[in-house]
C-alpha positions in Angstrom: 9.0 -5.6 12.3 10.0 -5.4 8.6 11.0 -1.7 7.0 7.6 -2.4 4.8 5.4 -3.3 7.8 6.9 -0.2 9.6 5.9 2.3 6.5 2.4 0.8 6.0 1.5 1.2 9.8 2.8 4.8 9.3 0.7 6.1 6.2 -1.9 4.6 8.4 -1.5 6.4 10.9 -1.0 9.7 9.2 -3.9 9.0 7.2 -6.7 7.5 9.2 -8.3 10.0 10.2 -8.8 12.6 7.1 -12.2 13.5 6.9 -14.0 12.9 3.6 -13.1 16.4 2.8 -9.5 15.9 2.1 -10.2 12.9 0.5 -11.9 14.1 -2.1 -9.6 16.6 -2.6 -7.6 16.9 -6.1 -4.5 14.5 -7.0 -3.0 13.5 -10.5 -0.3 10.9 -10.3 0.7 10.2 -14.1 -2.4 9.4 -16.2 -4.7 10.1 -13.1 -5.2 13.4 -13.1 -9.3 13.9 -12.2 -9.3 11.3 -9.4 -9.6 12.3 -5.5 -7.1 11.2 -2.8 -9.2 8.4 -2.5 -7.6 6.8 -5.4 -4.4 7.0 -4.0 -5.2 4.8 -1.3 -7.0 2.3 -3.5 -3.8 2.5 -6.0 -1.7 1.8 -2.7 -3.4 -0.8 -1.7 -2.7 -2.3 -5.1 0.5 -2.1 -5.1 1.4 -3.7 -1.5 -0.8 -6.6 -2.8 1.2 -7.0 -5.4 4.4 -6.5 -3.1 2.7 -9.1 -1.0 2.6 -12.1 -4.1 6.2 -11.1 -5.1 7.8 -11.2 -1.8 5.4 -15.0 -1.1 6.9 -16.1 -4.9 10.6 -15.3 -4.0 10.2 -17.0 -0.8 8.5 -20.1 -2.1 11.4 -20.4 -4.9 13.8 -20.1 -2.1 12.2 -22.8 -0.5 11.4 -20.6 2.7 8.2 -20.6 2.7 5.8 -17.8 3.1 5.7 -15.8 6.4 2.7 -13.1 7.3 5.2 -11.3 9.3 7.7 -11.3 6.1 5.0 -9.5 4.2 
């Protein structure tokens, strides 16, 4: 299992189970500043998708291929 795969299953499961509560709770990150924890995960999400399409470009230019367990 990649480094990536390894950090993604962890913040799951640290984070599955907070209860609405918490994730309405306060967090500014830059130019967010009035948006719940919920955000975070959404802007998370995001950004592993994006992870995702780089990491299936490089590999495609390389001629490798793309691999699900590379991502």
């Amino acid at each position: 299992m990649t480094q990536l795969a390894q950090s993604v299953e962890k913040f799951a499961r640290i984070t599955h189970g907070l209860p609405d509560a918490e994730l309405e709770s306060s967090w500014a990150w830059g130019a967010y500043d009035s948006e719940g924890v919920r955000f975070a995960f959404f802007g998370t999400y995001e950004e592993l998708r994006e992870l995702a399409a780089k990491i299936a470009a490089e590999r495609l230019a390389r001629a490798q291929g793309v691999s699900t367990t590379d991502l």
